[in-house]
C-alpha positions in Angstrom: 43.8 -13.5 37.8 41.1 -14.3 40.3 38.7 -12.0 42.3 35.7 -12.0 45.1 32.7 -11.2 44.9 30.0 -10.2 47.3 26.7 -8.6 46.0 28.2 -6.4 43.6 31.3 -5.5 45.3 34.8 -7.1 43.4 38.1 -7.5 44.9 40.7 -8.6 43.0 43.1 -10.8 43.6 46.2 -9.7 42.0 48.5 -8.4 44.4 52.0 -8.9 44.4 52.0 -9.7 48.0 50.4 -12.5 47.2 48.0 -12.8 50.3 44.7 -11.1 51.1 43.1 -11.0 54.6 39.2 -11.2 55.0 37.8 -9.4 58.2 35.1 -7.2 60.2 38.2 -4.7 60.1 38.5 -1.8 58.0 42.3 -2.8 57.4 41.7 -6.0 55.7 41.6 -6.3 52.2 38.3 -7.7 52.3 36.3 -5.9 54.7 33.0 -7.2 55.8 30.3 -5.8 57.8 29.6 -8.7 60.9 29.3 -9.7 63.4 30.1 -12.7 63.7 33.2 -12.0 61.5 36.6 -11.6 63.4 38.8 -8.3 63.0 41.1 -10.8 61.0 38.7 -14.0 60.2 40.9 -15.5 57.3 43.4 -15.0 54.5 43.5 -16.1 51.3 47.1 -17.2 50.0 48.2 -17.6 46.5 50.3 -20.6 46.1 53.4 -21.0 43.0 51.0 -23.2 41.5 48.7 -20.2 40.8 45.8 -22.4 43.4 44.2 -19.9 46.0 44.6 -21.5 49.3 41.7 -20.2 52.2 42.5 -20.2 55.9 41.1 -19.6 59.0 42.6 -17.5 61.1 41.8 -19.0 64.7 38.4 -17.0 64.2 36.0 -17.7 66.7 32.8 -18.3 64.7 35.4 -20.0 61.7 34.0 -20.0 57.8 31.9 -22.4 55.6 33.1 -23.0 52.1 29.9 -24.6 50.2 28.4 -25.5 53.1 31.0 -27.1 54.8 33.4 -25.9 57.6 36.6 -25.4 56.9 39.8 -24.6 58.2 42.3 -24.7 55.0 40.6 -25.1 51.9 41.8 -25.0 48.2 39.0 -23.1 46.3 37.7 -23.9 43.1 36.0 -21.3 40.9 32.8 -20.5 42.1 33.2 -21.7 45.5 31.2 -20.2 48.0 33.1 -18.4 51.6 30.6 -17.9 54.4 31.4 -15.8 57.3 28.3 -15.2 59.7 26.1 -14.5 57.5 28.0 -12.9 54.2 28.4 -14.8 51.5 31.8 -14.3 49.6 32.2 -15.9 46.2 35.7 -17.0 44.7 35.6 -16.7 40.7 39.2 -17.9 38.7 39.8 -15.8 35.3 38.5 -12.5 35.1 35.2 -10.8 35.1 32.9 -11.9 32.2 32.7 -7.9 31.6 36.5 -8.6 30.9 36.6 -11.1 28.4 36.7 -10.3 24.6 36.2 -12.5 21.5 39.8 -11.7 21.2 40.7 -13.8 24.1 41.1 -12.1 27.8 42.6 -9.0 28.6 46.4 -9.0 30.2 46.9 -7.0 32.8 43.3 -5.2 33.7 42.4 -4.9 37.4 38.8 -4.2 38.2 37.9 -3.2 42.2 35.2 -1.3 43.6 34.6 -0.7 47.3 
């Protein structure tokens, strides 16, 4: 499992779609409050491999990941997405508040808006 984070909002990533769209529009999975973010700015796509893959959308503005510009990008726990100026942050695994001494728990979701 994998999840976003911005501030203290968390979106997970466990749909069985397998694809989550980040944008200024309220119909996007992620939905983030810019300007400079497109109505659709990017997706992120889950590959077989269980890898996230990040894409740019043909935004106008187009996304940072760490600093850098990107237009396709395979993200790595803890890598940072910057649209305008909100920072997204990709985690792999679940939330810390999620994990036991027992191992991880199978099957939780955790999402607040």
């Amino acid at each position: 499992m994998a999840y976003l984070t911005i501030g203290d909002q968390v979106f997970s990533l466990n749909k069985t779609e397998c694809r989550y769209t980040i944008g200024r529009h309220n119909s996007c999975d992620v939905s983030i409050n810019s300007l400079y973010a497109s109505r659709q700015h990017a997706k992120i796509q889950e590959c077989v491999d269980g890898h996230h893959l990040l894409v740019d959308v043909s935004s106008r503005n187009g996304l940072f990941v760490n600093g850098k510009k990107a237009k396709l990008w395979t993200l790595a726990n803890r890598d940072v997405i910057t649209i305008g100026s909100v920072n997204i942050v990709f985690h792999a695994g679940l939330p810390e508040h999620m994990e036991s001494n027992f191992g991880t728990i199978s099957g939780a979701k955790y999402e607040t808006t």
